[in-house]
C-alpha positions in Angstrom: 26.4 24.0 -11.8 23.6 23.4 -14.2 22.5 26.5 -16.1 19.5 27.1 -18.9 21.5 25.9 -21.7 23.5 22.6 -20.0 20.7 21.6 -17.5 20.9 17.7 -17.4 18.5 15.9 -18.9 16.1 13.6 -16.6 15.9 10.0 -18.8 13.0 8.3 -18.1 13.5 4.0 -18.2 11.2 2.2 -19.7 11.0 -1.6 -18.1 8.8 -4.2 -19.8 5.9 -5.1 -18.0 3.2 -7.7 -18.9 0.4 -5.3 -20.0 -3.6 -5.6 -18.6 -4.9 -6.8 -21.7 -7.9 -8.7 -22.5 -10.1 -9.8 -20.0 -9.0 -10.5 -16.5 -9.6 -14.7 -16.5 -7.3 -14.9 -19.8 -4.4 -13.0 -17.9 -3.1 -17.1 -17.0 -3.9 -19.9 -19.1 -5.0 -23.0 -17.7 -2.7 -25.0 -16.8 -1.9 -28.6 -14.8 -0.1 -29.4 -12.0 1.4 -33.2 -11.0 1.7 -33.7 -7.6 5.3 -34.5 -6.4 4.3 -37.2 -3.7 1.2 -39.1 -5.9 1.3 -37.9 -9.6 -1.7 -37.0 -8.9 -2.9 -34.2 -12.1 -5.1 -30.9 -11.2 -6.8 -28.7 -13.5 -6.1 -25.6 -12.6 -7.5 -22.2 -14.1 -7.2 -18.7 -12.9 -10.9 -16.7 -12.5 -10.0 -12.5 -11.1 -8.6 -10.5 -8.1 -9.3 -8.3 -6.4 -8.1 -5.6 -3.3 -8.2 -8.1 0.2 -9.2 -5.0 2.3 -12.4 -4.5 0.8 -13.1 -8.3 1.5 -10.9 -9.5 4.3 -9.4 -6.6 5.9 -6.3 -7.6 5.3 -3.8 -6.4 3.2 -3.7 -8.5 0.0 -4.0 -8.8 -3.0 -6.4 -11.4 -3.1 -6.5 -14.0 -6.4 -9.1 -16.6 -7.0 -8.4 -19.7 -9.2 -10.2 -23.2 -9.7 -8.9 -26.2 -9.0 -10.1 -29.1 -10.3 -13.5 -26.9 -10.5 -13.2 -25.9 -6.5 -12.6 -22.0 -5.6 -9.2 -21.6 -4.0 -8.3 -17.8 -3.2 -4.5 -17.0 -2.6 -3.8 -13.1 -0.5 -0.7 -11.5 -2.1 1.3 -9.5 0.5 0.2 -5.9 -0.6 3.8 -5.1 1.4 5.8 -6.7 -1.5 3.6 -4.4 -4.1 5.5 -1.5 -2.4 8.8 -2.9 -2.0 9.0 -4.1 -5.8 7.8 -0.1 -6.8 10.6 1.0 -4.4 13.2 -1.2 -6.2 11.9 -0.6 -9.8 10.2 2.8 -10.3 7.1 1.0 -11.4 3.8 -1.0 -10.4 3.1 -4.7 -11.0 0.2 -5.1 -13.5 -2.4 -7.5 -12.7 -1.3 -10.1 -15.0 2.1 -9.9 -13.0 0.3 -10.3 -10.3 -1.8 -13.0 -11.3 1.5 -14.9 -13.0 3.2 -14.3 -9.4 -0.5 -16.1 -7.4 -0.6 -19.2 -10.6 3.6 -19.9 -9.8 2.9 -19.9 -5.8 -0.4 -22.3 -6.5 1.5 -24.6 -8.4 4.4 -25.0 -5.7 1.7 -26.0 -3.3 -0.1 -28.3 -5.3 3.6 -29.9 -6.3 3.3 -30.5 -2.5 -0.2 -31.4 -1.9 -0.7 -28.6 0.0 -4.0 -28.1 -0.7 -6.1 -25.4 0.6 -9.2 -23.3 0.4 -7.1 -19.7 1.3 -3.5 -19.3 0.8 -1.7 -16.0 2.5 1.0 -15.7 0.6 4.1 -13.8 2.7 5.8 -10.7 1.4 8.7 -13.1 1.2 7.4 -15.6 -0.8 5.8 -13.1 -3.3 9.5 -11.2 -3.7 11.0 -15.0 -4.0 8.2 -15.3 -7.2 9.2 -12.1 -8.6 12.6 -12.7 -8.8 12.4 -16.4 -9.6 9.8 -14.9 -12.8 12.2 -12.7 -14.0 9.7 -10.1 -13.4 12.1 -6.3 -13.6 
């Protein structure tokens, strides 16, 4: 039984994150994606998010990139926000976020599965996390 003088200690874990810093449209660099099926090359760079709700009314996390100079918005599944703080004690940062929208853009494009809105599944967003290395 714990007493005043052999209580045990509560360790807090630290877990790297990729840190908010800078401004929000430098979080992802830009970056090109080759087309699997044409070798076809997009220019693709990343411009903010924002909360889906306020916007859509749905529940995303909504990014917005350019490709090849044409707006292209992809809804994170605000679900997998909450499952990833139930697994690891801590929140996504944007950047995450944003590094999680730019990988599930570029699958697509791989693809040529081009589109002007993406919803991205809680699923699909997990699949990213883990496939980042994001802890």
């Amino acid at each position: 039984m714990p007493t005043e003088t052999n209580e045990k200690r509560k360790e807090t874990i630290s877990r790297p994150s990729l840190a908010n810093t800078g401004a929000m449209s430098t979080f992802v660099g830009a970056f090109e994606v080759t087309s699997k099926l044409t070798g076809q090359t997009r220019q693709c760079r990343f411009s903010h998010m924002w909360n889906g709700i306020a916007t859509r009314h749905s529940d995303t996390i909504d990014t917005k990139f350019f490709v090849d100079g044409a707006a292209i918005v992809l809804g994170l599944a605000h679900t997998a926000f909450v499952k990833f703080r139930e697994r690891t004690g801590r929140d996504l940062t944007d950047r995450e976020a944003s590094f999680i929208a730019a990988e599930y853009l570029r699958e697509r494009l791989e693809e040529e599965d081009e589109r002007p809105l993406y919803d991205v599944s809680e699923k699909d967003v997990l699949r990213l996390i883990d496939q980042i290395g994001i802890r």
